[in-house]
C-alpha positions in Angstrom: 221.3 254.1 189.3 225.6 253.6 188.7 225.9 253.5 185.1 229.3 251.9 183.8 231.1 252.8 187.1 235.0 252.5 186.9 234.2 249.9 190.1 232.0 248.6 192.0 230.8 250.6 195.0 231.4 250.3 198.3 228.2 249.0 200.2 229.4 249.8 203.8 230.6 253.7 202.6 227.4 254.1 201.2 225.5 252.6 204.3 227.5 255.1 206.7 226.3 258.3 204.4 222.5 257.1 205.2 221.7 255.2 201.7 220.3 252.4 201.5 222.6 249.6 199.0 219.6 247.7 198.5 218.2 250.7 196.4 221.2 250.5 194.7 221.4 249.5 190.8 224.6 249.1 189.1 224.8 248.2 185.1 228.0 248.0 183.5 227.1 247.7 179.5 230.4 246.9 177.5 229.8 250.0 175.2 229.9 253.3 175.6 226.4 253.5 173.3 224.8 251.1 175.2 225.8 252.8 178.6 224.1 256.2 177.4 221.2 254.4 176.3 220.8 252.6 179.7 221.2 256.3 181.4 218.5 258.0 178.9 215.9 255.4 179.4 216.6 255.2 183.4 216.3 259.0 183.1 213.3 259.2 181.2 211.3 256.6 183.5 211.4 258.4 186.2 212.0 255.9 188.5 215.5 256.8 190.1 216.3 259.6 192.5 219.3 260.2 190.3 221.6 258.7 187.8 225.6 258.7 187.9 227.0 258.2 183.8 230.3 257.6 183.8 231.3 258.4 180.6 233.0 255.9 178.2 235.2 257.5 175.6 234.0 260.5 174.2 230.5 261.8 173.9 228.9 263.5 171.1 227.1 266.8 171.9 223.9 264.8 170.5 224.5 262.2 173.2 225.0 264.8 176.1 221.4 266.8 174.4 219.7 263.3 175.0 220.5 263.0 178.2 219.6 266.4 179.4 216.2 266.3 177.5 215.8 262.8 179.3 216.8 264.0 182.6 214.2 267.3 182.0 211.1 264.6 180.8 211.4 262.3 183.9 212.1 265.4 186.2 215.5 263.0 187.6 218.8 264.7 188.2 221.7 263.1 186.0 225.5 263.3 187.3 228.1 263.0 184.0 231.2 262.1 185.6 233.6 263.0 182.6 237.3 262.0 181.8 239.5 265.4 183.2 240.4 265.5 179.4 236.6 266.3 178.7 236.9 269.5 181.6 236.9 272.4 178.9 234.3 270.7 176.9 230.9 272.1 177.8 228.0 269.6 179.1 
């Protein structure tokens, strides 16, 4: 699962590394609450072989603690791609 990717992927990269675009799900919510949300429910389902946040704005440490509990509950790895701005901020 993409969640608010800065674009839309590229199907025929994404073929060549060996994964299949028709497993792919992309959601792009308009806010940056509602793109975390979509990311801790994803993550606590279960039913992803990993998620990819792009993060929005900034995140509280409360947002970033939701996540990582999700991610821990539905044993699925979660990949916070962060603004360079964020990079001395821990996650």
């Amino acid at each position: 699962l993409w969640v608010a990717p800065p674009g839309w992927p590229c199907v025929a990269a994404l073929a060549g590394f060996g994964l299949a675009p028709a497993r792919l799900v992309c959601v792009s919510p308009e806010r940056a609450a509602d793109a975390a949300w979509a990311a801790e429910q994803a993550l606590r389902a279960g039913s992803f072989a990993a998620v990819l946040w792009w993060q929005q704005g900034p995140a509280t440490t409360t947002t970033l603690r939701r996540l990582h509990l999700a991610a821990q509950a539905g044993a699925t790895p979660l990949m916070a791609l962060r603004p360079p701005a964020d990079r001395a901020l821990s996650s």
